[in-house]
N, CA, C and O of each residue as an XYZ file, in Angstrom:
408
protein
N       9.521      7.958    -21.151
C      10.747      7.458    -21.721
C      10.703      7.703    -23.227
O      10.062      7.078    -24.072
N      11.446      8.652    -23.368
C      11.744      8.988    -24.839
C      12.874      8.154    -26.091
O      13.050      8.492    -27.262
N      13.472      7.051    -25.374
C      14.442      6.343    -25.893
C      13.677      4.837    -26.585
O      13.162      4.082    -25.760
N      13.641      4.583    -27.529
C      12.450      3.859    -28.283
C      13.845      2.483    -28.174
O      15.014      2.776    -27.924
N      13.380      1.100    -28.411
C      13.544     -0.369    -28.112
C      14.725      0.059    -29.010
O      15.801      0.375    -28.503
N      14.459      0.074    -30.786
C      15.320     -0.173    -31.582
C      16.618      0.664    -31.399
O      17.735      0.192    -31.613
N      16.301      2.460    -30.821
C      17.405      2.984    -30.830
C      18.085      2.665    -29.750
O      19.277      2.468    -29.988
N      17.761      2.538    -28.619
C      18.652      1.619    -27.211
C      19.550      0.510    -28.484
O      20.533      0.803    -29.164
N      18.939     -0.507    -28.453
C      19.138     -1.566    -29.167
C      20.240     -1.343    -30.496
O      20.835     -2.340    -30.903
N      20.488      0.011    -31.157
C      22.005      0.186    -32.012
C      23.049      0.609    -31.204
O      24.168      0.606    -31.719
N      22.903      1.074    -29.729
C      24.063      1.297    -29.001
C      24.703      0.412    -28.804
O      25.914      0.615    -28.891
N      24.133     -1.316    -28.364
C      24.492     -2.248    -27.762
C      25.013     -2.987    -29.772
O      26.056     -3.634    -29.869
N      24.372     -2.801    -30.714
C      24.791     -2.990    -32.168
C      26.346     -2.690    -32.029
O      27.377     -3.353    -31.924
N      26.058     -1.625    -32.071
C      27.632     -0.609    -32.193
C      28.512     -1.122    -31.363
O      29.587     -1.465    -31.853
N      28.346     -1.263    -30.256
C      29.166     -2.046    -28.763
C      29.913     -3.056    -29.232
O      31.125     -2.992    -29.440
N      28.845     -4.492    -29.500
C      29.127     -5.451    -30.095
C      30.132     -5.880    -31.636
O      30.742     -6.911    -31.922
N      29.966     -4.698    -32.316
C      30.766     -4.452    -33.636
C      32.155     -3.922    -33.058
O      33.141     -4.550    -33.443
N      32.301     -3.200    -32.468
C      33.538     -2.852    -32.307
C      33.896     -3.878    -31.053
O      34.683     -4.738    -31.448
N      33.728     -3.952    -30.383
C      34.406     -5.238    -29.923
C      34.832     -6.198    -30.520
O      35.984     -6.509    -30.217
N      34.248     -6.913    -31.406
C      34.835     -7.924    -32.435
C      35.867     -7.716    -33.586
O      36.625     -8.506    -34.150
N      35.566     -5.970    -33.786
C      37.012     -5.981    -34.424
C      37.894     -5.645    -33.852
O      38.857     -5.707    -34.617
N      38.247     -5.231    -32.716
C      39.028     -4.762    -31.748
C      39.640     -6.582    -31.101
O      40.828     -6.896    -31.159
N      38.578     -7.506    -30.557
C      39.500     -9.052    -29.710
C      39.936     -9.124    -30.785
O      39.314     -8.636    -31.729
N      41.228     -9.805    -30.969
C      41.702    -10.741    -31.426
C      41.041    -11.790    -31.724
O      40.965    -12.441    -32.766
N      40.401    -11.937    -30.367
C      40.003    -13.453    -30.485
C      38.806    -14.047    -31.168
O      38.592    -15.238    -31.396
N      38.068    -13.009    -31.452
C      36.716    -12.650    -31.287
C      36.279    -13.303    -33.331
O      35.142    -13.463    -33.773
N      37.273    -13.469    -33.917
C      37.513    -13.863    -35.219
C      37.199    -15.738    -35.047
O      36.687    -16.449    -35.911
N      37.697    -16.184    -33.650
C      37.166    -17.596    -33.262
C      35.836    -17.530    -32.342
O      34.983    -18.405    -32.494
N      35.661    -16.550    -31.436
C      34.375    -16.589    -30.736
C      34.290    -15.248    -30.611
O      34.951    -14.399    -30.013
N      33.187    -15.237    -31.411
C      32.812    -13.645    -31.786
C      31.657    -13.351    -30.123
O      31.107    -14.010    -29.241
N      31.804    -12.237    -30.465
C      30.533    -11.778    -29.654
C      29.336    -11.454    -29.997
O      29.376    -10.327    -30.490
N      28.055    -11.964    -29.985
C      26.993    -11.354    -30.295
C      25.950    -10.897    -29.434
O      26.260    -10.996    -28.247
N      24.542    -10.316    -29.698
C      24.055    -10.213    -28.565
C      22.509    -10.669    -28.319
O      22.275    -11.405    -29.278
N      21.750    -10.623    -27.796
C      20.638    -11.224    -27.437
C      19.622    -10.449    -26.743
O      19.896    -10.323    -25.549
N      18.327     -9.779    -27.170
C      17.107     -8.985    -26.434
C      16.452     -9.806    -25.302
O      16.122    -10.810    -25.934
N      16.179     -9.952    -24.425
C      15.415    -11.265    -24.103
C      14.832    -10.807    -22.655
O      15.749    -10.442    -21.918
N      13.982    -10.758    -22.260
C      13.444    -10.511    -20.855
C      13.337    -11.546    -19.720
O      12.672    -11.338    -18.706
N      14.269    -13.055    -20.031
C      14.632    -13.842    -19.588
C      15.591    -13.696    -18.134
O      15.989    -14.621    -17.427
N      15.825    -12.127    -17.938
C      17.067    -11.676    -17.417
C      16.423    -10.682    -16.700
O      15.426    -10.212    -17.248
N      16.831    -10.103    -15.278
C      16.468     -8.714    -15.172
C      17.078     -7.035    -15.920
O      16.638     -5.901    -16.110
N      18.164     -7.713    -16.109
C      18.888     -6.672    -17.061
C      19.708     -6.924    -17.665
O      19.344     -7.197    -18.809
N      21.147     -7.019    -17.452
C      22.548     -8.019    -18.404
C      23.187     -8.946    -17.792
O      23.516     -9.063    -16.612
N      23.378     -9.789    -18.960
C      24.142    -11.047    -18.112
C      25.347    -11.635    -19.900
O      25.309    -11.227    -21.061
N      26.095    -12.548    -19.303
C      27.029    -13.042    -20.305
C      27.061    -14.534    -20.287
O      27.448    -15.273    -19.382
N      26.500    -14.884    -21.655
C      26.807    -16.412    -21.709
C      27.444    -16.777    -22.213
O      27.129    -16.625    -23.393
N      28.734    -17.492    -22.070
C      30.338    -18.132    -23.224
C      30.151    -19.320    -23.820
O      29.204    -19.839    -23.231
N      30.448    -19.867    -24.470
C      30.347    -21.315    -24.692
C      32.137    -21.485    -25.677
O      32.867    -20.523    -25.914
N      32.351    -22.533    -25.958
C      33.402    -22.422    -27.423
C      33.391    -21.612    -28.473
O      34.439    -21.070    -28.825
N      32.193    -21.396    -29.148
C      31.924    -20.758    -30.353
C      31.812    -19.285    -30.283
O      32.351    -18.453    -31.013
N      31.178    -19.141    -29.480
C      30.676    -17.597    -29.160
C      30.645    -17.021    -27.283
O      30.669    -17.650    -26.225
N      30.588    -15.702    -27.587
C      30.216    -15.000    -26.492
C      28.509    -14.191    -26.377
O      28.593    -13.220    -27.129
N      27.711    -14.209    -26.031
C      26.061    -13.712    -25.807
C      26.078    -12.755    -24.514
O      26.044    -13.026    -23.314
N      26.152    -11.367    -25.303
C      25.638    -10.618    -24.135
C      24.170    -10.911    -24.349
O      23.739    -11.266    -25.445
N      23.386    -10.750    -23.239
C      22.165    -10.901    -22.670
C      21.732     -9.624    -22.586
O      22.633     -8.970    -22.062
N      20.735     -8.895    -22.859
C      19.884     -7.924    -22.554
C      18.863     -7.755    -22.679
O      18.314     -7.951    -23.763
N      17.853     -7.079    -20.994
C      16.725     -6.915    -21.227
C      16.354     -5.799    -21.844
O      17.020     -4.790    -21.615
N      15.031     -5.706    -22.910
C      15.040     -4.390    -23.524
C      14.844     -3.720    -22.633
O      15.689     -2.884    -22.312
N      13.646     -3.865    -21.923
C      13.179     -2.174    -20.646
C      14.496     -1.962    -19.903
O      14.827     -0.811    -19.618
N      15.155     -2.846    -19.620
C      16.348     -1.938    -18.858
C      17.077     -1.129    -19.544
O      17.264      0.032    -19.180
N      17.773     -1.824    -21.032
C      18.068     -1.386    -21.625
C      17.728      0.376    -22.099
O      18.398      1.407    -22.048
N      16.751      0.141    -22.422
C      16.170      2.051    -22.798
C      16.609      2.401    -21.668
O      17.397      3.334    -21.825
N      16.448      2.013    -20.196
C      16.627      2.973    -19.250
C      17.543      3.129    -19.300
O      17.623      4.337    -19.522
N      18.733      2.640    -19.239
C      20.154      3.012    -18.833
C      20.701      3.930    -20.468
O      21.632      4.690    -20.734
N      19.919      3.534    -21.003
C      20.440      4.424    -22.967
C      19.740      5.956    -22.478
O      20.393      6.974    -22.709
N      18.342      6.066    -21.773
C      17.981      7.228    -20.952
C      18.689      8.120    -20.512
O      18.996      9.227    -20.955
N      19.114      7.202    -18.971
C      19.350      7.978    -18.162
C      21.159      8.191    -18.474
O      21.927      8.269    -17.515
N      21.614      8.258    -19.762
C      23.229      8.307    -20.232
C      24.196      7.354    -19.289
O      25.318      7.606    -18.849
N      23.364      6.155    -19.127
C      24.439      5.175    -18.128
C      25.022      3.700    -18.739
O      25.379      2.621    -18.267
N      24.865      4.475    -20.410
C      25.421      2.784    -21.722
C      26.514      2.339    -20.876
O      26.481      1.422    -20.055
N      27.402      3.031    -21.148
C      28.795      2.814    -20.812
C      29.134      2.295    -19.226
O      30.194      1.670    -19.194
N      28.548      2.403    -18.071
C      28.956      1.929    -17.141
C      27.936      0.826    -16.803
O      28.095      0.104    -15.819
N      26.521      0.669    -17.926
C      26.286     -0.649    -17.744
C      26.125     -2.123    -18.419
O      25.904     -3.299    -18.130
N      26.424     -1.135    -19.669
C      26.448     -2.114    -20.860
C      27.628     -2.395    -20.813
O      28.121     -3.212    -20.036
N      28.544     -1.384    -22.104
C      29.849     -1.523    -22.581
C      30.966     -1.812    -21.334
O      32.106     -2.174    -21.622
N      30.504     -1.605    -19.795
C      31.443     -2.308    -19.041
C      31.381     -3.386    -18.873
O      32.492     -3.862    -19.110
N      30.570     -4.264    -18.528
C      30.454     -5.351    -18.557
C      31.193     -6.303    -19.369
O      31.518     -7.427    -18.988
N      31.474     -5.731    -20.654
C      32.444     -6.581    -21.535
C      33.876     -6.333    -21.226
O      34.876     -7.022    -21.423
N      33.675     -4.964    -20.598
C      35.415     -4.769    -20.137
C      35.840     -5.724    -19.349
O      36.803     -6.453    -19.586
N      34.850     -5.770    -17.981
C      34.834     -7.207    -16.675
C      34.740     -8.032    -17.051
O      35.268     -8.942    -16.413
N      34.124     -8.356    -18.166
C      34.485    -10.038    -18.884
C      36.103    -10.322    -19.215
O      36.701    -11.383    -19.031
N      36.548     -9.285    -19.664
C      37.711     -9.270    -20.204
C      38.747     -9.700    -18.704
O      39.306    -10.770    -18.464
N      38.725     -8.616    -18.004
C      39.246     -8.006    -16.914
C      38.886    -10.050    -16.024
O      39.722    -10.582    -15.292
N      37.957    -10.506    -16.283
C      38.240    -11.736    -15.375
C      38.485    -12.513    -16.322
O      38.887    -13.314    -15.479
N      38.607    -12.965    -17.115
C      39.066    -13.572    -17.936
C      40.702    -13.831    -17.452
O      41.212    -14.864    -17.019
N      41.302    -12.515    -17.693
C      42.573    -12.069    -17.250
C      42.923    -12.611    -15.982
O      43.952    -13.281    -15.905
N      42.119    -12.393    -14.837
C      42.798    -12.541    -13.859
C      42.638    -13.679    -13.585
O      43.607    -14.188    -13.022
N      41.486    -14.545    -13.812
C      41.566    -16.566    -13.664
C      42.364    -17.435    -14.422
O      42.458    -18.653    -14.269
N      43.139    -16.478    -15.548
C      43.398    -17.033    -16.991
C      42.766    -18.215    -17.427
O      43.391    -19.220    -17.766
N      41.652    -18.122    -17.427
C      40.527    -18.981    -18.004
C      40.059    -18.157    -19.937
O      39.667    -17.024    -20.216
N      40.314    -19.217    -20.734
C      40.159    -18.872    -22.272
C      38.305    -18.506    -22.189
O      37.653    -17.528    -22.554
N      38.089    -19.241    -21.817
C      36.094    -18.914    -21.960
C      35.870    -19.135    -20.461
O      36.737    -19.310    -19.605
N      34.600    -19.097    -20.314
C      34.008    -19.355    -18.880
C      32.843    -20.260    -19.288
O      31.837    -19.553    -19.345
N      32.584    -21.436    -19.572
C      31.217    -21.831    -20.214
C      30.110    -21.899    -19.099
O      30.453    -22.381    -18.019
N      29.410    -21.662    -19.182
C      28.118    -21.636    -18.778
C      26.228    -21.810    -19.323
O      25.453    -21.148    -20.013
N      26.171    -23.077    -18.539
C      24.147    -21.961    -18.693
C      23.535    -21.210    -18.592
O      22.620    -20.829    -19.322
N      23.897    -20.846    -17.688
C      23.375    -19.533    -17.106
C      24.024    -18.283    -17.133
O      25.235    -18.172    -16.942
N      23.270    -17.341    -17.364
C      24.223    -15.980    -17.687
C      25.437    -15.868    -16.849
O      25.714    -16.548    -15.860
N      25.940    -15.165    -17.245
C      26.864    -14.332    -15.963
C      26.730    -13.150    -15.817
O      26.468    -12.616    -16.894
N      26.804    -12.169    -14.643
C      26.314    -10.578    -14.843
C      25.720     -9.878    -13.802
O      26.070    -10.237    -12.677
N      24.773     -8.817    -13.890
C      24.453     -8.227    -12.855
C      23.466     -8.877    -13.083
O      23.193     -9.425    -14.151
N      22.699     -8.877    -11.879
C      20.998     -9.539    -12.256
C      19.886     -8.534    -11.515
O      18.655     -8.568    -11.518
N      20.731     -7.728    -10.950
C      19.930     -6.890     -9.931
C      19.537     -5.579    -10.822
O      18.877     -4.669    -10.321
């Protein structure tokens, strides 16, 4: 694996930056994100204040690897969006992530 922690780790930077200037909303609950091996790979935690993508690093490199950011990172925030929408629920709060876990 030729994709090193930190450079995986500015894709999901970059992700996170433009998302926040892009919500609207995101000026009251921004999005930030979180390294953590707490997870098997991504998950989403909401609360009032903020939004926490979750990511494990080793998965992370892999999917920055194998060119699969976008259908496993940067979507995930789309499907946040995308259910958001369809429960019309403003946040989803939770303890526990939300996400793929597999």
């Amino acid at each position: 694996m030729t994709t090193t922690c930190k450079s995986a780790e500015d894709f999901v930077a970059i992700l996170i930056e433009q998302t926040n200037r892009i919500q609207v909303e995101s000026a009251v609950t921004p999005w930030c994100y979180e390294l953590t091996t707490q997870i098997h790979n991504i998950g989403i935690v909401v609360n009032e204040i903020s939004k926490t993508l979750l990511v494990n690093p080793s998965w992370l490199r892999f999917v920055v690897e194998s060119d699969d950011f976008e259908a496993c990172v940067a979507d995930e925030i789309v499907d946040w969006y995308l259910l958001q929408e369809l429960t019309g629920m403003e946040y989803l709060p939770s303890c526990e992530p939300y996400g793929k876990f597999n």
